[in-house]
C-alpha positions in Angstrom: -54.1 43.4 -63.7 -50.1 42.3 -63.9 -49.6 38.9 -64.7 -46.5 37.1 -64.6 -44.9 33.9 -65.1 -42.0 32.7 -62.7 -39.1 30.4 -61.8 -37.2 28.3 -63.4 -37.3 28.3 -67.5 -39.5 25.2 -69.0 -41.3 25.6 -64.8 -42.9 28.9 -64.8 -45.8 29.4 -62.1 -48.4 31.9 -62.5 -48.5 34.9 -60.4 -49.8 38.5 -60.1 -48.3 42.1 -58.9 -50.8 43.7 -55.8 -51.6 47.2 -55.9 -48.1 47.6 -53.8 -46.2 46.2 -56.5 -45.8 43.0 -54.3 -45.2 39.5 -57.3 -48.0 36.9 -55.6 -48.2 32.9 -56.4 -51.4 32.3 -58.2 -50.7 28.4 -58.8 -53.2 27.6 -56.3 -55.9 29.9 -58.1 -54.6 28.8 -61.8 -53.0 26.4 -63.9 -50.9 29.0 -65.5 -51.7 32.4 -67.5 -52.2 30.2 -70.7 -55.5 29.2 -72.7 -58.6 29.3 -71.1 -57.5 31.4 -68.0 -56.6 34.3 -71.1 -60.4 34.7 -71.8 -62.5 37.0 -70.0 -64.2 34.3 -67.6 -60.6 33.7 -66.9 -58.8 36.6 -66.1 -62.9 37.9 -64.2 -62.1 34.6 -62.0 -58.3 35.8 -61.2 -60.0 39.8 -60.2 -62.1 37.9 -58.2 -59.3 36.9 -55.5 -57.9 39.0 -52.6 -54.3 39.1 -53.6 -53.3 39.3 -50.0 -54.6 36.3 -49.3 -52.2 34.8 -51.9 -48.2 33.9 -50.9 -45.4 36.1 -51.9 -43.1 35.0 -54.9 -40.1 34.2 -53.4 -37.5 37.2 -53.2 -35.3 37.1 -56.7 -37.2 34.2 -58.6 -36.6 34.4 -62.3 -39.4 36.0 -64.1 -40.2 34.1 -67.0 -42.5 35.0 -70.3 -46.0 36.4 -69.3 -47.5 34.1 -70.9 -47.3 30.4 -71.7 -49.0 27.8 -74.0 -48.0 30.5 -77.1 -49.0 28.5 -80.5 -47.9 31.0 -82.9 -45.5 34.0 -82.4 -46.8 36.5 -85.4 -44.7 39.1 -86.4 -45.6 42.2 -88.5 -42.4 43.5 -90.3 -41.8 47.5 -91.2 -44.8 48.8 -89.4 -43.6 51.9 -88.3 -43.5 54.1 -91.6 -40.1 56.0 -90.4 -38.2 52.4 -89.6 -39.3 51.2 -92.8 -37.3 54.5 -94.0 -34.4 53.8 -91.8 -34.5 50.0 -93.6 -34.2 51.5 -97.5 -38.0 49.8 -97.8 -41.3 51.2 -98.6 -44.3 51.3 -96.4 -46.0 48.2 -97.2 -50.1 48.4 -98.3 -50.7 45.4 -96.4 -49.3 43.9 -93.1 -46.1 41.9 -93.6 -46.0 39.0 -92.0 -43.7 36.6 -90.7 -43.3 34.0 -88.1 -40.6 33.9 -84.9 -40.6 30.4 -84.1 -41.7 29.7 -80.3 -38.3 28.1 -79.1 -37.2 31.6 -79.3 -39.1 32.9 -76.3 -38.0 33.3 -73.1 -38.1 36.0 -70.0 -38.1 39.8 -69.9 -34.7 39.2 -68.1 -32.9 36.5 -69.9 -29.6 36.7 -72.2 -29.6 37.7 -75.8 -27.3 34.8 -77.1 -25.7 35.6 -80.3 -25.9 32.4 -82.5 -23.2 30.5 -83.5 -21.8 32.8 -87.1 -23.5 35.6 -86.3 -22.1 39.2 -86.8 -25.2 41.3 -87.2 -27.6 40.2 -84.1 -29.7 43.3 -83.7 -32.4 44.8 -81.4 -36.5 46.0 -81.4 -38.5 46.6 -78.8 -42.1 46.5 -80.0 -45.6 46.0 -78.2 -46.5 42.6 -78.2 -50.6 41.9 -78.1 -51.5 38.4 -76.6 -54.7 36.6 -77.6 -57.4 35.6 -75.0 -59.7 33.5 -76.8 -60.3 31.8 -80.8 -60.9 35.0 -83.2 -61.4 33.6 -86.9 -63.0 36.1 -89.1 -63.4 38.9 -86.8 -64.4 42.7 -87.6 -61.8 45.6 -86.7 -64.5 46.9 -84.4 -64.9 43.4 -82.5 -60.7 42.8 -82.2 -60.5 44.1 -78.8 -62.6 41.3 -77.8 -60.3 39.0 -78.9 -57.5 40.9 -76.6 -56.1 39.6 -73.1 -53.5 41.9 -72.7 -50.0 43.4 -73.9 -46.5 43.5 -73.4 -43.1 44.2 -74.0 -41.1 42.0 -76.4 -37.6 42.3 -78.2 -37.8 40.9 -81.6 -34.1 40.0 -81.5 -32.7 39.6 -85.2 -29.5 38.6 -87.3 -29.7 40.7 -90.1 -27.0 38.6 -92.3 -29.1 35.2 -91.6 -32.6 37.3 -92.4 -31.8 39.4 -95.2 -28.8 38.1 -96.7 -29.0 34.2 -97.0 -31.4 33.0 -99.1 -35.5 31.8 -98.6 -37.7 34.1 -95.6 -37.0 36.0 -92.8 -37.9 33.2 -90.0 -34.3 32.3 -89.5 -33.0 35.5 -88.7 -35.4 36.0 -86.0 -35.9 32.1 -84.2 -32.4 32.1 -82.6 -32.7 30.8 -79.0 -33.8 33.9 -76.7 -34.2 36.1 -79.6 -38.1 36.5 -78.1 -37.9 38.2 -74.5 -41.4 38.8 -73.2 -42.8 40.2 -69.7 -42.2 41.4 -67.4 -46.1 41.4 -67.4 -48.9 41.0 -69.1 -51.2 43.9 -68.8 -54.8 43.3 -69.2 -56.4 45.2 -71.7 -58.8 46.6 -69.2 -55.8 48.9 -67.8 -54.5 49.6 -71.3 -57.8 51.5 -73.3 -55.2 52.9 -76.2 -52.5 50.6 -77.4 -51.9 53.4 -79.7 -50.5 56.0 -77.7 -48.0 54.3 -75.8 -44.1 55.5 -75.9 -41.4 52.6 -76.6 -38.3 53.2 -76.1 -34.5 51.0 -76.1 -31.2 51.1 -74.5 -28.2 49.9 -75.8 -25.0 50.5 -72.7 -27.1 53.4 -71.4 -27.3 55.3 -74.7 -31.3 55.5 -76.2 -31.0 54.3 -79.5 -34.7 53.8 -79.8 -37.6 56.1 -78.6 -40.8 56.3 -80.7 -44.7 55.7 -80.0 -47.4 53.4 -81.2 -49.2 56.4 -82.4 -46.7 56.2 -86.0 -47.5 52.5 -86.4 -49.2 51.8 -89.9 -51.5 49.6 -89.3 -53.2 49.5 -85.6 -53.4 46.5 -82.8 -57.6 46.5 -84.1 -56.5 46.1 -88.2 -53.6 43.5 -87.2 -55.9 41.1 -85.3 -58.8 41.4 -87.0 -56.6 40.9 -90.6 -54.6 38.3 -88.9 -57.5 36.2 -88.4 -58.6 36.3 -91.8 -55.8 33.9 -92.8 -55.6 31.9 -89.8 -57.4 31.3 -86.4 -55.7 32.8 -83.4 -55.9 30.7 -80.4 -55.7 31.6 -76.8 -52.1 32.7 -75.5 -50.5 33.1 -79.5 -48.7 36.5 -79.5 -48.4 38.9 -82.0 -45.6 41.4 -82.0 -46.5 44.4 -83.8 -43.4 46.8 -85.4 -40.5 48.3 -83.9 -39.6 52.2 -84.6 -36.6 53.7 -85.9 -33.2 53.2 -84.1 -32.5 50.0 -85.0 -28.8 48.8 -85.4 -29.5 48.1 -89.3 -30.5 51.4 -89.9 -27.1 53.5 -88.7 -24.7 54.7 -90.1 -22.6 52.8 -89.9 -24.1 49.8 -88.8 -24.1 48.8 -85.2 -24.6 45.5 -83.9 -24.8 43.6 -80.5 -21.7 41.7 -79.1 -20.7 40.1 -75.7 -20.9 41.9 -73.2 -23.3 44.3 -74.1 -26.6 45.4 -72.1 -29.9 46.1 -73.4 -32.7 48.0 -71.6 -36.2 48.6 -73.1 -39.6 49.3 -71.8 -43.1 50.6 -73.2 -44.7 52.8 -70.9 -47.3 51.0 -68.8 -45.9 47.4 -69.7 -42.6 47.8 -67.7 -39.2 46.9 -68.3 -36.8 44.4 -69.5 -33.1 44.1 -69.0 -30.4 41.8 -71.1 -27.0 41.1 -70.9 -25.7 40.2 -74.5 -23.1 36.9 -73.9 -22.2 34.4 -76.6 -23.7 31.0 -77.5 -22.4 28.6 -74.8 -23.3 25.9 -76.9 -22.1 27.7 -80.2 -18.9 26.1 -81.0 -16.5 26.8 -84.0 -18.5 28.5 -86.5 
C-alpha cells in the first residue's frame, strides 16, 4: 500500500493511493498513519477496505509527511562508502549516529528554508525506513518485523552550522523543513529489497545525485536491529539511512542552495518530492 498524510501542516488526515493512482480519505477508517495503525494488525485492517468505497482527497490538497506521531528522527551519517570519500572521511566500523530533531519535518512538497546566517544549506536524498511497532533488542534476521514501510526524505543540512561551529551535528540538520518526507509511505510488503533501490537528486534540472542502496555500508536489517540495541524504537520514529555521493559539500568547488532554487528527488518505488528553495520569512538580520 501508499499511504499518505494530507492538508493543512499541524492537520494532516490520513489517506491512501488506489490501484489508479486516485489519493482516498481514510479518516473515517483511521485516526492517522501513526502508532498503532503502523503495526501489522494495523496496516492488515486498512487492506481490508475497498478503497472505492472511500472519498477522493480533494483536488490539490497539500500532501503532508507520511507519517505522523514520529518520536525520534535517527540519522545514520557517511553510510554510503563513496560519499564518505566525497566528505574527506573514512568509512566508519560502526553506524554513526545522530539525531534531526522532529520540528524539522514537514511534506514531500514543502520549502527548503535557508536559516537565518546560513551560507552552506545543502541537499541528500536518502531512504528513510519507518518503524511499525516497539523493537528493543531485536536480531538482524527479525528487523523486518519491526518495518512498516519506507520513503523518501531530504536530510537538508548547513554544513557551516554542522561541521564548523562547535559541539554535534544536530544543529546543522534541525532547521525548520530541513526533513521533507512522502510523498508515501510504502509498506514493506511492496518493497522485498530496500537494498536495490536507485536514489537519485536534482538540483535546477541538473542530476547532481544518482546512486543505489546496494553501496550503502551497513543495510536497513543491521541499522534497526543495532539501533535498538541502544534505544527502543517506537511506532512511527523514522530512521534515515545515508545519502550517496553528489552532495553540495563534496564539489569542487562547493555548491550550495540559495533562493530561488528547485530541488527534485525520488527513489524508485517511493515517488517523488519537489522544493522550491526561498529564504527564512521569519529570518531577520542575521
Amino acid at each position: 500500500m501508499k499511504l499518505i498524510r494530507f492538508g493543512a501542516a499541524g492537520a494532516e488526515k490520513p489517506g491512501l493511493i488506489d490501484a489508479a493512482g486516485t489519493a482516498r480519505d481514510l479518516s473515517g477508517i483511521v485516526p492517522d498513519i501513526s502508532g498503532a495503525t503502523l503495526s501489522d494488525a494495523g496496516l492488515e485492517a486498512i487492506r481490508a477496505v475497498d478503497p472505492e468505497s472511500l472519498p477522493k482527497v480533494p483536488e490539490g490538497a497539500r500532501l503532508g509527511p507520511c507519517v505522523g506521531g514520529t518520536g525520534k528522527f535517527i540519522c545514520i551519517g557517511l553510510n554510503y562508502s563513496d560519499h564518505a570519500a566525497e566528505s574527506g572521511m573514512e568509512v566508519p566500523e560502526e553506524p554513526i549516529i545522530f539525531q534531526k530533531a522532529t520540528s524539522a519535518i514537514c511534506g514531500p512538497d514543502d520549502p527548503i528554508i535557508i536559516p537565518r546566517g546560513s551560507e552552506k544549506t545543502d541537499w541528500e536524498v536518502e531512504l528513510a525506513v519507518i518503524i511499525g511497532k516497539r523493537a528493543k533488542y531485536v536480531s538482524e534476521a527479525e528487523a523486518f518485523d519491526y518495518v512498516a514501510g519506507y520513503a523518501v526524505t531530504n536530510d537538508v543540512s548547513e554544513r557551516a552550522f554542522q561541521i564548523e561551529r562547535a559541539g554535534q551535528w544536530t544543529k546543522g540538520k534541525s532547521c525548520d523543513n530541513f526533513g521533507q518526507i512522502g510523498p508515501w509511505l510504502v509498506t514493506r510488503d511492496e518493497l522485498p529489497d530496500p537494498q536495490n533501490l536507485r536514489l537519485w537528486l536534482k538540483l535546477n534540472g541538473e542530476m547532481v545525485q544518482d546512486g543505489s542502496t546496494r553501496t550503502m555500508v551497513f543495510g536497513v536489517a543491521h541499522l534497526v536491529s543495532y539501533l535498538s540495541q541502544f534505544m527502543s524504537l517506537h511506532p512511527g520514529d523514522v530512521i534515515s539511512t545515508g545519502t550517496p555521493p553528489g552532495v553540495g559539500l563534496g564539489m569542487k568547488p562547493p555548491r550550495y542552495l540559495s533562493p530561488g532554487d528547485v530541488v527534485d528527488l525520488g527513489i524508485d518505488g517511493l515517488g517523488m518530492q519537489r522544493q522550491d528553495v526561498i529564504a527564512d520569512p521569519e529570518g531577520g538580520p542575521a
